[in-house]
C-alpha positions in Angstrom: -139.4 133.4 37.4 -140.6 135.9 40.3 -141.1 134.6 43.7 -143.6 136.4 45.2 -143.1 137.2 49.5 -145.9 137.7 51.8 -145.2 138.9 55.6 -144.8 136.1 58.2 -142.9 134.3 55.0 -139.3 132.0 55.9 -136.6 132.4 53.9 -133.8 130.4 54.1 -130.4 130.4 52.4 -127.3 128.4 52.3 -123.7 129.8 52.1 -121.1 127.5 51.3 -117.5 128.8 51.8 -114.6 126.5 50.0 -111.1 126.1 50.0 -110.4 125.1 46.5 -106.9 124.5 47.2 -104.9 121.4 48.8 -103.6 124.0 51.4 -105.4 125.0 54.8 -106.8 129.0 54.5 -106.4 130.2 57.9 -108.6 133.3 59.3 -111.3 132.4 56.8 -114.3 134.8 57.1 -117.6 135.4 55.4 -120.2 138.3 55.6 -123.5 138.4 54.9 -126.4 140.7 56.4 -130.1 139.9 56.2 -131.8 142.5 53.9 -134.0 145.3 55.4 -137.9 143.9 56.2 -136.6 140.9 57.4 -136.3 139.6 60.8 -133.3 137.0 61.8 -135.3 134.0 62.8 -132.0 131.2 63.2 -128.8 130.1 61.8 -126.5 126.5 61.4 -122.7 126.5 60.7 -120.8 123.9 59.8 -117.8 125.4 61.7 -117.2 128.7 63.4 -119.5 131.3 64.7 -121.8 133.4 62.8 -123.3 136.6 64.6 -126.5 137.8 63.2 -125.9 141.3 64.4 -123.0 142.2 62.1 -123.6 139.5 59.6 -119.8 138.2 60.7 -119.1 134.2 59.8 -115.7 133.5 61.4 -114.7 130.0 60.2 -111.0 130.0 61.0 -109.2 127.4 59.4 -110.8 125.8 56.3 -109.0 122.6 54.7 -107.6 122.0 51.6 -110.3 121.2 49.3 -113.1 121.5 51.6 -116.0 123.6 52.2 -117.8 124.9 55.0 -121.8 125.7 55.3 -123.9 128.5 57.1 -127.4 128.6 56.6 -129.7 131.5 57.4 -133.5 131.7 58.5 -135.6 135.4 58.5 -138.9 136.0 58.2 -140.1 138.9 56.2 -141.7 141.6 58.1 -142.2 144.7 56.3 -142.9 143.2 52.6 -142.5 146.8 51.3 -138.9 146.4 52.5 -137.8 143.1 51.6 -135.8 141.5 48.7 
């Protein structure tokens, strides 16, 4: 199935980020960058920080069997450009 994008579009994603073990993971990080002809719109974490700039999520300490969310807003831009 192709999902057809039009400019001024949302996009949203979700990221989860588990520990599958019964052990805390400490210095836990996560990258993801929007792709080009998109324009960052808003994030959520769970825990941590996420900086739209890089495309840095710096959880820190993630429980043993646990998992940790980030989820990502753009809006398409340049349609010729986007995903």
């Amino acid at each position: 199935m192709q999902v057809v994008q039009y400019n001024g579009d949302l996009i949203t994603w979700s990221i989860p980020a588990s520990n599958l073990t019964p052990n805390d993971v400490n210095n836990f990080v996560v990258v993801d960058v929007a792709s080009a002809g998109t324009q960052y719109v808003s994030h959520t974490v769970s825990k941590g920080t996420y900086s739209p700039t890089t495309g840095i999520w710096t959880i820190g300490t993630v429980a043993g069997n646990t998992t940790e969310y980030l989820k990502i807003t753009v809006k398409v831009v340049d349609i010729s450009l986007a995903p």
